[in-house]
PDBQT receptor file of N, H, CA, C and O in Angstrom, charges set to zero:
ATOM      1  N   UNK A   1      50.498  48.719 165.863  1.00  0.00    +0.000 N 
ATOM      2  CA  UNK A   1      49.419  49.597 166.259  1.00  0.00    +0.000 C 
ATOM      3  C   UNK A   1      48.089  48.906 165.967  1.00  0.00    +0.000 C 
ATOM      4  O   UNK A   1      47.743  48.490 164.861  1.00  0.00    +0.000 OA
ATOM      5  N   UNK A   2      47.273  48.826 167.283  1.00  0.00    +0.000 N 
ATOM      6  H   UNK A   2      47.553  49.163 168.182  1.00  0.00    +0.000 HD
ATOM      7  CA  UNK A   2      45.978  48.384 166.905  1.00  0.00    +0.000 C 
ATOM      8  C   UNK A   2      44.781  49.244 166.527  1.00  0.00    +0.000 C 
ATOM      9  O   UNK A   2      44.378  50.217 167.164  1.00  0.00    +0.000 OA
ATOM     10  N   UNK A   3      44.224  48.710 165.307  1.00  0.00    +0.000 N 
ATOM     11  H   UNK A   3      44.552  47.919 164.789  1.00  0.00    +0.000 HD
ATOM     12  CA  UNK A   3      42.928  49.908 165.321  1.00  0.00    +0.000 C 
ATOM     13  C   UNK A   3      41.598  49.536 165.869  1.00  0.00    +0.000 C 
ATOM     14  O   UNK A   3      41.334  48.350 166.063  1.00  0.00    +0.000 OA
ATOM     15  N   UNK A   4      40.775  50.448 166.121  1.00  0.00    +0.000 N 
ATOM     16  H   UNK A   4      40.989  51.412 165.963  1.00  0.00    +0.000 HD
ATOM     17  CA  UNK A   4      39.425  50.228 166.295  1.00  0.00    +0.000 C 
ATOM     18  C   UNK A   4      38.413  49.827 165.403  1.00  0.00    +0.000 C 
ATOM     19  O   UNK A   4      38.189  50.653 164.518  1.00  0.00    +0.000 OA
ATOM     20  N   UNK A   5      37.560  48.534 165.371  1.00  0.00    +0.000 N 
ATOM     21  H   UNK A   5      37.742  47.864 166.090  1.00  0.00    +0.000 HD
ATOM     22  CA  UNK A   5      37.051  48.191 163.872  1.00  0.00    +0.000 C 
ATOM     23  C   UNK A   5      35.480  49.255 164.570  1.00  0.00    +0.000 C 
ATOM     24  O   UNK A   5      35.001  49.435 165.690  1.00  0.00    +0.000 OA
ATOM     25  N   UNK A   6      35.196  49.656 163.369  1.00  0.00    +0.000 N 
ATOM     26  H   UNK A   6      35.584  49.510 162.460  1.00  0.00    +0.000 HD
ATOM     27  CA  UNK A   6      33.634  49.859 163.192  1.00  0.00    +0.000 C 
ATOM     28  C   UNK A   6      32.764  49.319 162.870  1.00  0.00    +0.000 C 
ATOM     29  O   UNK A   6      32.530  49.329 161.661  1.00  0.00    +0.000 OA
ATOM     30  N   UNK A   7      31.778  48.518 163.851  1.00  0.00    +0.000 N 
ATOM     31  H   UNK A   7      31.968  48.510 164.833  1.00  0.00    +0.000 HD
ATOM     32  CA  UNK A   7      30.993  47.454 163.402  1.00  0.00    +0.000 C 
ATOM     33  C   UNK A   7      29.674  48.364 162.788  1.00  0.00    +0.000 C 
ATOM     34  O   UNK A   7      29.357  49.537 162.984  1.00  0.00    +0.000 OA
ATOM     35  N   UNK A   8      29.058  47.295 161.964  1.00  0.00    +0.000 N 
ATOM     36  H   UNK A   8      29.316  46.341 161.805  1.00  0.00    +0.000 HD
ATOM     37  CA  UNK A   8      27.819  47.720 161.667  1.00  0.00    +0.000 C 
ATOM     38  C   UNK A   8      26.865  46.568 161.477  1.00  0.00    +0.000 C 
ATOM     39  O   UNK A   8      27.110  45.581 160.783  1.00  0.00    +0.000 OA
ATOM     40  N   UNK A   9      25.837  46.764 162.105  1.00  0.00    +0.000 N 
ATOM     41  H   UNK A   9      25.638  47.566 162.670  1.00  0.00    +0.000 HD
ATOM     42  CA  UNK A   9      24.588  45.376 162.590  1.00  0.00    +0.000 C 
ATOM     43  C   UNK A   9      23.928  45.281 161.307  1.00  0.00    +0.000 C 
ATOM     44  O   UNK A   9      23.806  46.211 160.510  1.00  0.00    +0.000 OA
ATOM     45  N   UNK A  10      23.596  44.337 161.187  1.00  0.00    +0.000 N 
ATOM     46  H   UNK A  10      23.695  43.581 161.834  1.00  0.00    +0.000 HD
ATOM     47  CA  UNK A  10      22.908  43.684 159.987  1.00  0.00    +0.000 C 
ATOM     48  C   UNK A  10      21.464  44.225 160.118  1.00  0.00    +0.000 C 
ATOM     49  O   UNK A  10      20.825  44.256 161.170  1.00  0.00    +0.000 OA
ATOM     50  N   UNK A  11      20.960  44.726 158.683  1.00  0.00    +0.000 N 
ATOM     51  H   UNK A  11      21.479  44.701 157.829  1.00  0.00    +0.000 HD
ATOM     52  CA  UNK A  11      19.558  45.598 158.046  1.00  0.00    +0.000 C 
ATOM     53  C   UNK A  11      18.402  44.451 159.007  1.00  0.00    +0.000 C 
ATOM     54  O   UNK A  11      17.547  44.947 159.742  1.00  0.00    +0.000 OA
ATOM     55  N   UNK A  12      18.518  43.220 158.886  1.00  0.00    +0.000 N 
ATOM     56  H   UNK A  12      19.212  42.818 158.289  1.00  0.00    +0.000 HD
ATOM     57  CA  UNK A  12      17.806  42.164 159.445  1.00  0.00    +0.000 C 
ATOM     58  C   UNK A  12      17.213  41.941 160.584  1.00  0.00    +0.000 C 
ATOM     59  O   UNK A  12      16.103  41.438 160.757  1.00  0.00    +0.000 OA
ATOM     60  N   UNK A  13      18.333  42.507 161.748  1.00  0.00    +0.000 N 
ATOM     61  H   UNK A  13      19.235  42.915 161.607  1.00  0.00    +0.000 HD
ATOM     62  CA  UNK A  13      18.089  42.534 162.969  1.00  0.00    +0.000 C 
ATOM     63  C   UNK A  13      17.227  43.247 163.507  1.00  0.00    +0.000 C 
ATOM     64  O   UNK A  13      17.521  44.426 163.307  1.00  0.00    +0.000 OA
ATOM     65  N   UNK A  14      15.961  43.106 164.312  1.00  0.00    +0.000 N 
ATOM     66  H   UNK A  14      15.722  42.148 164.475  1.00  0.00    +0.000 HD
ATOM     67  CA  UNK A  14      15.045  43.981 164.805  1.00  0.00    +0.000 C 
ATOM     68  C   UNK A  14      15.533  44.422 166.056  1.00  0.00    +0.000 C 
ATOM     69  O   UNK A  14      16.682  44.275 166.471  1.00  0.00    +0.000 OA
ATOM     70  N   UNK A  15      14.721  44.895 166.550  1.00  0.00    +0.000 N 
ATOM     71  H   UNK A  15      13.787  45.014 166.213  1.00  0.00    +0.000 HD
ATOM     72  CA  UNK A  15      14.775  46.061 167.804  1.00  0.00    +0.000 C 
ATOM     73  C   UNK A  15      14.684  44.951 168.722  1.00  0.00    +0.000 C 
ATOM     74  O   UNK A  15      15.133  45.409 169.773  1.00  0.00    +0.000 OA
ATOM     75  N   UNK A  16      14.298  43.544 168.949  1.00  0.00    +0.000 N 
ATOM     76  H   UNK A  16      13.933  43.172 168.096  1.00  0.00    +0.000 HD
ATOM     77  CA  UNK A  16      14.107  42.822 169.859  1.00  0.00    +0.000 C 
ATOM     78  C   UNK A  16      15.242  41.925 169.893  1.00  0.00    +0.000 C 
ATOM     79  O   UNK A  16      15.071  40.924 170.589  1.00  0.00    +0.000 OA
ATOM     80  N   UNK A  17      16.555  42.059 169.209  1.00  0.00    +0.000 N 
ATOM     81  H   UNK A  17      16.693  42.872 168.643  1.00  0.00    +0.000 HD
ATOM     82  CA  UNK A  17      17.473  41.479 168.768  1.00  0.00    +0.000 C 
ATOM     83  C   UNK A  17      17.636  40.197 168.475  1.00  0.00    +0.000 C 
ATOM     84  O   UNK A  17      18.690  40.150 167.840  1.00  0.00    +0.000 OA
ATOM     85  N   UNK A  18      17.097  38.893 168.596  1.00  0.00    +0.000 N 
ATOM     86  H   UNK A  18      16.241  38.932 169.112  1.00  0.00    +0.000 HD
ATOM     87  CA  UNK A  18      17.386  37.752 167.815  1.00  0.00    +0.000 C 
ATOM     88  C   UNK A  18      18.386  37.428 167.414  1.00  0.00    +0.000 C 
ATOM     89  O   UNK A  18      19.502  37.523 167.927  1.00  0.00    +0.000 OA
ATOM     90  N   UNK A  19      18.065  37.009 166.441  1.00  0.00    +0.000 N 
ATOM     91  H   UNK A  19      17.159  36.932 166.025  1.00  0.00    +0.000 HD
ATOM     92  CA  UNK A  19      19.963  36.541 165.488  1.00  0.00    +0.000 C 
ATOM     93  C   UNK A  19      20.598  37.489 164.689  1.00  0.00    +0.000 C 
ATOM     94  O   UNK A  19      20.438  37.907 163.542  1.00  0.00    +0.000 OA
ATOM     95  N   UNK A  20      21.385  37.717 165.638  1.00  0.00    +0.000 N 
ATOM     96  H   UNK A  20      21.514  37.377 166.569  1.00  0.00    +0.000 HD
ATOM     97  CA  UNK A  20      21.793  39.324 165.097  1.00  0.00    +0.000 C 
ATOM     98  C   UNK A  20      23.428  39.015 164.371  1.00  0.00    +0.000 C 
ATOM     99  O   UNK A  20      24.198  38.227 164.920  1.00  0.00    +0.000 OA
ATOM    100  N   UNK A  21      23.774  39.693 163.189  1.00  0.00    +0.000 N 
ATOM    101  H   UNK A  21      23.149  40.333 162.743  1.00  0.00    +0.000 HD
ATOM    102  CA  UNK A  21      25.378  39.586 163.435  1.00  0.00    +0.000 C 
ATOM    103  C   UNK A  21      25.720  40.972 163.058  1.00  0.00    +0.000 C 
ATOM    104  O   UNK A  21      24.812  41.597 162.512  1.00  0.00    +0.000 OA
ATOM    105  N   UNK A  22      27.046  41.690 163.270  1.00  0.00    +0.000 N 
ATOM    106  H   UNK A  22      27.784  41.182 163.714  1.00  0.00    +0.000 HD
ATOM    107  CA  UNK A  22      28.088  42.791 162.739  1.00  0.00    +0.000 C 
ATOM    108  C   UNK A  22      28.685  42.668 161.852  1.00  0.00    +0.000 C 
ATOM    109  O   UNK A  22      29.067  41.500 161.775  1.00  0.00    +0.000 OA
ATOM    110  N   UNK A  23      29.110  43.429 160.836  1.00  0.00    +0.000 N 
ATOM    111  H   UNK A  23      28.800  44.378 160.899  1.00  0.00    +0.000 HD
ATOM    112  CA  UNK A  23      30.377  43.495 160.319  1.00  0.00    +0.000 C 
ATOM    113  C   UNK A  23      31.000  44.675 160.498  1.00  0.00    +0.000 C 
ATOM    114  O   UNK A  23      30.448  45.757 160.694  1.00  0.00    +0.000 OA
ATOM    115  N   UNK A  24      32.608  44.375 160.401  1.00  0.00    +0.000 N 
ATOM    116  H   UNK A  24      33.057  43.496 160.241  1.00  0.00    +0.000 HD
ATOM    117  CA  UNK A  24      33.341  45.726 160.467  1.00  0.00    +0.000 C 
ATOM    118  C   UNK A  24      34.503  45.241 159.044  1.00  0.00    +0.000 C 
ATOM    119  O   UNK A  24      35.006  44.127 158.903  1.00  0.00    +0.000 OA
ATOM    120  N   UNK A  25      34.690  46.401 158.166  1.00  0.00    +0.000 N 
ATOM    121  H   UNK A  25      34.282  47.307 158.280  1.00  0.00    +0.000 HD
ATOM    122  CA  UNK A  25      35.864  45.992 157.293  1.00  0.00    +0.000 C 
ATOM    123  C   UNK A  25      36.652  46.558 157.608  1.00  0.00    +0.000 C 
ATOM    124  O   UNK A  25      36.343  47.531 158.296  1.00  0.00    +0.000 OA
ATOM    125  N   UNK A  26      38.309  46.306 157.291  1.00  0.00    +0.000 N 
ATOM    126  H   UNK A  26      38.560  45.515 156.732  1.00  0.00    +0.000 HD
ATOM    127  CA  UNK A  26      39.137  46.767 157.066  1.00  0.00    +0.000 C 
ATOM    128  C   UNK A  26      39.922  46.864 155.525  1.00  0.00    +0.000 C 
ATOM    129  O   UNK A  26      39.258  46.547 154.539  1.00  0.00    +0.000 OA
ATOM    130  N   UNK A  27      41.096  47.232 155.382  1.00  0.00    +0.000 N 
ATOM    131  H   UNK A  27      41.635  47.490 156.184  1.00  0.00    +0.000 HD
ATOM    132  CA  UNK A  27      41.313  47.503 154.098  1.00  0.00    +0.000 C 
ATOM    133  C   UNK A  27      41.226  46.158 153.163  1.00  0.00    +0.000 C 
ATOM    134  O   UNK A  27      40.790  46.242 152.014  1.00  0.00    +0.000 OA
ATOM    135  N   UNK A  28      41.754  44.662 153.831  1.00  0.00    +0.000 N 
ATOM    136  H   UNK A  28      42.108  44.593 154.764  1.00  0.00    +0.000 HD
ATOM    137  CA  UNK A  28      41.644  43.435 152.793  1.00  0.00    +0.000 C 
ATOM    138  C   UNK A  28      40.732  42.294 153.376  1.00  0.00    +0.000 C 
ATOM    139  O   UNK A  28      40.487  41.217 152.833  1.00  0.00    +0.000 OA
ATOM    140  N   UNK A  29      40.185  42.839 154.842  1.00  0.00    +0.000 N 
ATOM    141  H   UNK A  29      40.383  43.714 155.283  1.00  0.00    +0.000 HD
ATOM    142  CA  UNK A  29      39.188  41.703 155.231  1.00  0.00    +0.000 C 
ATOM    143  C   UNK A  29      38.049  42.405 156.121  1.00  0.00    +0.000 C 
ATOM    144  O   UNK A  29      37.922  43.510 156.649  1.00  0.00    +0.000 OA
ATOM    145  N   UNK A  30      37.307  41.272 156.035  1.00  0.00    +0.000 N 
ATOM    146  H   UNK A  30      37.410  40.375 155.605  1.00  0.00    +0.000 HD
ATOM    147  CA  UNK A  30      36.248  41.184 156.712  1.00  0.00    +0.000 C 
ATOM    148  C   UNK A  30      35.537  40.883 158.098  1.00  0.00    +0.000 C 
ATOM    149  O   UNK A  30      34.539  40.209 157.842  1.00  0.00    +0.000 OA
ATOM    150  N   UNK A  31      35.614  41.043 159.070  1.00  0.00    +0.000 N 
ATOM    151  H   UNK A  31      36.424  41.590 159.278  1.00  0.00    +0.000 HD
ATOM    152  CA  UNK A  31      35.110  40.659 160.481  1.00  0.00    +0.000 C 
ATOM    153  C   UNK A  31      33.447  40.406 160.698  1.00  0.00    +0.000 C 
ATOM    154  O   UNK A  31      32.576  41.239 160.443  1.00  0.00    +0.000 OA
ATOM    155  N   UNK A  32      33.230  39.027 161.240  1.00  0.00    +0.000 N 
ATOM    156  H   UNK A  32      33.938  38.351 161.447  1.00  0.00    +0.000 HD
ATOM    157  CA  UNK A  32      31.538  39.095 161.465  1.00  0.00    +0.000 C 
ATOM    158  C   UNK A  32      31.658  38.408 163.089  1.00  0.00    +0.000 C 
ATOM    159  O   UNK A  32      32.259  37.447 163.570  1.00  0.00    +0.000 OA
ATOM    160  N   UNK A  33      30.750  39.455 163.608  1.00  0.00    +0.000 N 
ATOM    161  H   UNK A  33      30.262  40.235 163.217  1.00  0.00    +0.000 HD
ATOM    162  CA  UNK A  33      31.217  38.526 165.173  1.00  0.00    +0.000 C 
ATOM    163  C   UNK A  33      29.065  38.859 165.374  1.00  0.00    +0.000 C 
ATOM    164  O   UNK A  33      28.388  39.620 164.683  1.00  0.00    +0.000 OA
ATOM    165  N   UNK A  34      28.538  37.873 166.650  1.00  0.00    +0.000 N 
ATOM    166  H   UNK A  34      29.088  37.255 167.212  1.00  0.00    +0.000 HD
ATOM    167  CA  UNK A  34      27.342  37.955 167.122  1.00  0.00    +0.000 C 
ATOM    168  C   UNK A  34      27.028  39.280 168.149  1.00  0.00    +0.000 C 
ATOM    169  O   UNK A  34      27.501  39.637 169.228  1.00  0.00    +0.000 OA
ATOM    170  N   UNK A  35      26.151  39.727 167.390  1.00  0.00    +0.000 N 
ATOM    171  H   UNK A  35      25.766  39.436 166.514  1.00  0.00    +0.000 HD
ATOM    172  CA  UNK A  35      25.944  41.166 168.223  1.00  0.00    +0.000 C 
ATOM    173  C   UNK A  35      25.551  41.072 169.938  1.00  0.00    +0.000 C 
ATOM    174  O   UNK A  35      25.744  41.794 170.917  1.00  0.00    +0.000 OA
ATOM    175  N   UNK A  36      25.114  40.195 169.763  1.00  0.00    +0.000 N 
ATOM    176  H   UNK A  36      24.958  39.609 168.968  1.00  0.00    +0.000 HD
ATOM    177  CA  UNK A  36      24.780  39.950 171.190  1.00  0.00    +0.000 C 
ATOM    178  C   UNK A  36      26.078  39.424 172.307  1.00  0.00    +0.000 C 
ATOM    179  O   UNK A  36      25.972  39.516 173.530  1.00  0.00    +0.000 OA
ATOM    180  N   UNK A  37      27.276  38.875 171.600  1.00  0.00    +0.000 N 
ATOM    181  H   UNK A  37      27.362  38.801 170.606  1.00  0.00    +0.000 HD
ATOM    182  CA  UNK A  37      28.477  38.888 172.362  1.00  0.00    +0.000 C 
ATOM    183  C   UNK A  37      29.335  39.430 171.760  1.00  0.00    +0.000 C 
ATOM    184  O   UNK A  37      29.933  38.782 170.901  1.00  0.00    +0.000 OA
ATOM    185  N   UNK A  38      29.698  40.872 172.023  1.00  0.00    +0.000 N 
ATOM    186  H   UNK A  38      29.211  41.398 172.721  1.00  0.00    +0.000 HD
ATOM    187  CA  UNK A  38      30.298  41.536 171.052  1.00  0.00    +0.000 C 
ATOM    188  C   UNK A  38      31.930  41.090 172.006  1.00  0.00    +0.000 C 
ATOM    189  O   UNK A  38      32.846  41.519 171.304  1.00  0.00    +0.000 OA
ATOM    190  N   UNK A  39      32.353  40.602 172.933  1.00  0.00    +0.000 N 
ATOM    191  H   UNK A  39      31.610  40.254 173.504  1.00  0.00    +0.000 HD
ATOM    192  CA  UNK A  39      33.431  40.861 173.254  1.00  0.00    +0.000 C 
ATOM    193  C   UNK A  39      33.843  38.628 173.034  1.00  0.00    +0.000 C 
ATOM    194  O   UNK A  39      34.785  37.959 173.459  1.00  0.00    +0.000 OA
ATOM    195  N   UNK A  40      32.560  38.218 172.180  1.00  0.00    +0.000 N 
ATOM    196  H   UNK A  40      31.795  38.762 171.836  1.00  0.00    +0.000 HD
ATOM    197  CA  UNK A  40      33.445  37.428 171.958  1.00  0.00    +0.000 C 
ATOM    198  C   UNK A  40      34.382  37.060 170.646  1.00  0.00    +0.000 C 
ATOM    199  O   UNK A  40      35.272  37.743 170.138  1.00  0.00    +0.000 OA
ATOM    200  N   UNK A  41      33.865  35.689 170.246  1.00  0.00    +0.000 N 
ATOM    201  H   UNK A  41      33.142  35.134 170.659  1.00  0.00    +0.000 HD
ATOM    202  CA  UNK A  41      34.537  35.422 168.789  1.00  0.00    +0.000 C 
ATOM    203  C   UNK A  41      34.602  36.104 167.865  1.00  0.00    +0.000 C 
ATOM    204  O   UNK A  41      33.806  37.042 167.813  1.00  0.00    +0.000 OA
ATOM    205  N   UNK A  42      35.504  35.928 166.841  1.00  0.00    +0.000 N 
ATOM    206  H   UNK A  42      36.150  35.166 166.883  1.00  0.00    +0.000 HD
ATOM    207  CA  UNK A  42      34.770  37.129 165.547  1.00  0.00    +0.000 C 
ATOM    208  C   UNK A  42      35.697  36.154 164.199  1.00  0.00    +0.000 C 
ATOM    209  O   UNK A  42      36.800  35.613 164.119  1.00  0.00    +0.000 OA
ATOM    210  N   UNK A  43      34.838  36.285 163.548  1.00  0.00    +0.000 N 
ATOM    211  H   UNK A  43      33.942  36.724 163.613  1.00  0.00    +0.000 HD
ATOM    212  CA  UNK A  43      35.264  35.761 162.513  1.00  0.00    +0.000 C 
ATOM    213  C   UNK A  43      35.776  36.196 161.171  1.00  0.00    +0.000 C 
ATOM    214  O   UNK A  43      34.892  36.535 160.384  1.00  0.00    +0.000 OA
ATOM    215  N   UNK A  44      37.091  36.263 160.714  1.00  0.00    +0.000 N 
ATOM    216  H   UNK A  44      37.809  35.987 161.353  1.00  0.00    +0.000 HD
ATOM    217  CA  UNK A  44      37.863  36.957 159.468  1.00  0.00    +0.000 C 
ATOM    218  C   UNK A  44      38.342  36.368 158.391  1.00  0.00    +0.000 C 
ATOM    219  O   UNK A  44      39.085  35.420 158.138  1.00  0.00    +0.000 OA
ATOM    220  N   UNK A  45      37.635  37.292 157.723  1.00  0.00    +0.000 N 
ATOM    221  H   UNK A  45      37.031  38.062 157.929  1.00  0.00    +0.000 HD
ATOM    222  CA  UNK A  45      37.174  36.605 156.147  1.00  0.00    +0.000 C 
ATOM    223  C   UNK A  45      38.012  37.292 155.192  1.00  0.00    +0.000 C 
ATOM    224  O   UNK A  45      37.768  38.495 155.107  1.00  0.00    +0.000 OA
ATOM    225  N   UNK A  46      38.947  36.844 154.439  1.00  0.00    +0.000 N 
ATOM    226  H   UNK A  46      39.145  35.866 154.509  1.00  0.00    +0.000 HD
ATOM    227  CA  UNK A  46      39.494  37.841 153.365  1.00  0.00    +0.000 C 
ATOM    228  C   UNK A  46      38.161  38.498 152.520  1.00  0.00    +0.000 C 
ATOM    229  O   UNK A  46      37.062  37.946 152.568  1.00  0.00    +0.000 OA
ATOM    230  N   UNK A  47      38.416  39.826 151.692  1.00  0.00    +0.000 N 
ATOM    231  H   UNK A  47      39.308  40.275 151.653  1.00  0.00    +0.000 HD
ATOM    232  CA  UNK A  47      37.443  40.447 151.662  1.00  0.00    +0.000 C 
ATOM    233  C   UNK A  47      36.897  39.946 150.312  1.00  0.00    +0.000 C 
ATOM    234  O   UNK A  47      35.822  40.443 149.976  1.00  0.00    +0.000 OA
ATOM    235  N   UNK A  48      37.572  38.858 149.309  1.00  0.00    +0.000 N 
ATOM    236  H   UNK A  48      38.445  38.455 149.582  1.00  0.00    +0.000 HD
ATOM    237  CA  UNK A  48      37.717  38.564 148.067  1.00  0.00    +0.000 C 
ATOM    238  C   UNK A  48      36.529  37.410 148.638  1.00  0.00    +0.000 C 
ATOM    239  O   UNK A  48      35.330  37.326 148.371  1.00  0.00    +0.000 OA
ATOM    240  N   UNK A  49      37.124  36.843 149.246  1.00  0.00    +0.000 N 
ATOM    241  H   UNK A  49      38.098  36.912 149.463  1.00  0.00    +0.000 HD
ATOM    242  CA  UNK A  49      35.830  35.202 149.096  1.00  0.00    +0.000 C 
ATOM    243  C   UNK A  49      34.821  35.537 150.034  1.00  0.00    +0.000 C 
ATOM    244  O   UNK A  49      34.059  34.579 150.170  1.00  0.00    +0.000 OA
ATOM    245  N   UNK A  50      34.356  36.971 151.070  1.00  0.00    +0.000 N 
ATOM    246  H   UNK A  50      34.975  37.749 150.959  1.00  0.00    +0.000 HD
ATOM    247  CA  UNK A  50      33.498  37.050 151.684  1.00  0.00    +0.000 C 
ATOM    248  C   UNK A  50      32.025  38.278 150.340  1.00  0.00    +0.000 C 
ATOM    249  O   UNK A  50      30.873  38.615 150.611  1.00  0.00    +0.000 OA
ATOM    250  N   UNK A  51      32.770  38.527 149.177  1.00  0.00    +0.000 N 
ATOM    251  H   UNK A  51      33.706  38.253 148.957  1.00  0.00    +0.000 HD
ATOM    252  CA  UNK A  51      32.528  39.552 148.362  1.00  0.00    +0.000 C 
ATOM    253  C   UNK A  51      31.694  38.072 147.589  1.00  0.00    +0.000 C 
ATOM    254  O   UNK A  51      30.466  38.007 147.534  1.00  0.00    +0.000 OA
ATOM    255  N   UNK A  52      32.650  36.920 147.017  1.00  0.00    +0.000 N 
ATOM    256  H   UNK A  52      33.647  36.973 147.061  1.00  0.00    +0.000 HD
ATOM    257  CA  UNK A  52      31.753  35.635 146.654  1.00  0.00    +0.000 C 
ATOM    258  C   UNK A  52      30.594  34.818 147.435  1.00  0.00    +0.000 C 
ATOM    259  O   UNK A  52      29.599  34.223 147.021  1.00  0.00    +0.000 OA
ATOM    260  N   UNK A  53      31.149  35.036 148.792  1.00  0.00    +0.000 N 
ATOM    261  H   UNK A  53      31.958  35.519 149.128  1.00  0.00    +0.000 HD
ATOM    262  CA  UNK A  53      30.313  34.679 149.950  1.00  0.00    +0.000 C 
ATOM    263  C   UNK A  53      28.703  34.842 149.628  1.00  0.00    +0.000 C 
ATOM    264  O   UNK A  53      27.841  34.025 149.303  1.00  0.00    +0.000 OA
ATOM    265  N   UNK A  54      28.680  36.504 149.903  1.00  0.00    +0.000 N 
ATOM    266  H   UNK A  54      29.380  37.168 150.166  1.00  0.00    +0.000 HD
ATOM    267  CA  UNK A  54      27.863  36.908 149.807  1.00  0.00    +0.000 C 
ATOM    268  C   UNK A  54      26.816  37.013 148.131  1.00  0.00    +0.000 C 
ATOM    269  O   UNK A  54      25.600  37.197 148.071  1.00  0.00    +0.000 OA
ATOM    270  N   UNK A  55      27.406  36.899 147.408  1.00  0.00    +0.000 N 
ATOM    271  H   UNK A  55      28.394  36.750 147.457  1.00  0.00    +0.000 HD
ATOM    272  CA  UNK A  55      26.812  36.874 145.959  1.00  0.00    +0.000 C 
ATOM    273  C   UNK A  55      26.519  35.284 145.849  1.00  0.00    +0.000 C 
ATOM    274  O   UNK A  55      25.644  35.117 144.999  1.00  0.00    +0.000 OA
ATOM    275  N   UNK A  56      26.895  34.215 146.343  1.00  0.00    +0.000 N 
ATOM    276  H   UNK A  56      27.606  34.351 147.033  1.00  0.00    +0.000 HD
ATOM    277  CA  UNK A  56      25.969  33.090 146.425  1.00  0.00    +0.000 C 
ATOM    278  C   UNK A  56      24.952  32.933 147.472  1.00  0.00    +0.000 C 
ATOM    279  O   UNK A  56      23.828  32.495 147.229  1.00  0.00    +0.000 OA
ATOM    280  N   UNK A  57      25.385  33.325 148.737  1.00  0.00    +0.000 N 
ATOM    281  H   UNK A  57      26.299  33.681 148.934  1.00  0.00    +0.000 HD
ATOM    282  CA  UNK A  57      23.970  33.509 149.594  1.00  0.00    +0.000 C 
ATOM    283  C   UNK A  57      22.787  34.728 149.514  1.00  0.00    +0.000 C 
ATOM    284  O   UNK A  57      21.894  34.971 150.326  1.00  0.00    +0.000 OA
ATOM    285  N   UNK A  58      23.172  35.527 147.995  1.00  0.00    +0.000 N 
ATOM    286  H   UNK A  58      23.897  35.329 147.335  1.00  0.00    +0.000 HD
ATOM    287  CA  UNK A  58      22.184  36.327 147.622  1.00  0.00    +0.000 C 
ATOM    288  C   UNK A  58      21.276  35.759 146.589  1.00  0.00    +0.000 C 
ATOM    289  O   UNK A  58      20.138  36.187 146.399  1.00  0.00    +0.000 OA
ATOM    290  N   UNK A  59      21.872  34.686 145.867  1.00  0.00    +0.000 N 
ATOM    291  H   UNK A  59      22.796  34.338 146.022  1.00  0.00    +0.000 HD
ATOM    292  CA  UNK A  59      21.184  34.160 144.977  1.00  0.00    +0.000 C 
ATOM    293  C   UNK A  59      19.868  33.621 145.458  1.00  0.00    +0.000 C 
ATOM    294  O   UNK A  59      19.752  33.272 146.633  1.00  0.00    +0.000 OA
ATOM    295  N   UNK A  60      18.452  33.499 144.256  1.00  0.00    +0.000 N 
ATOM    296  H   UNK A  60      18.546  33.782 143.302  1.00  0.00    +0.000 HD
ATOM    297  CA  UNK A  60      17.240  32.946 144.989  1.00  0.00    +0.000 C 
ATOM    298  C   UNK A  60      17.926  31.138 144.845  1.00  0.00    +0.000 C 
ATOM    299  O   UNK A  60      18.884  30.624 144.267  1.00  0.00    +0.000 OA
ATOM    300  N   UNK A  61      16.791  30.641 145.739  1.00  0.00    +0.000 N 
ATOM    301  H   UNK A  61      16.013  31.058 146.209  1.00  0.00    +0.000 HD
ATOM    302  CA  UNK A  61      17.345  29.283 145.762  1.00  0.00    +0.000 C 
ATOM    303  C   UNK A  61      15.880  28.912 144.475  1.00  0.00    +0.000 C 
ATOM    304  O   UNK A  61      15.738  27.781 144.011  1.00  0.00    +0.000 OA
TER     305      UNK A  61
């Protein structure tokens, strides 16, 4: 059975869209695909190293 992911656009993205990306989770991973081609690639991230992911690209440089 396939489910429907629920994306949600990144706080970043303006109204004029630019570099936009989505995420949608599911129960152990992560999906990030480009908002602007939503019917293409998408990329899946276990939810453990996208949780580290993100806590080093939050750090200041």
């Amino acid at each position: 059975m396939k489910t429907e992911l629920s994306w949600l656009k990144s706080s970043y993205s303006g109204p004029e869209g630019g570099n936009c990306v989505e995420i949608a989770h599911t129960a152990d991973t992560v999906h990030v695909r480009d908002s602007k081609e939503q019917r293409g690639a998408v990329l899946s991230v276990p939810s453990a190293q996208w949780a580290r992911f993100i806590g080093f690209a939050g750090r200041p440089a």
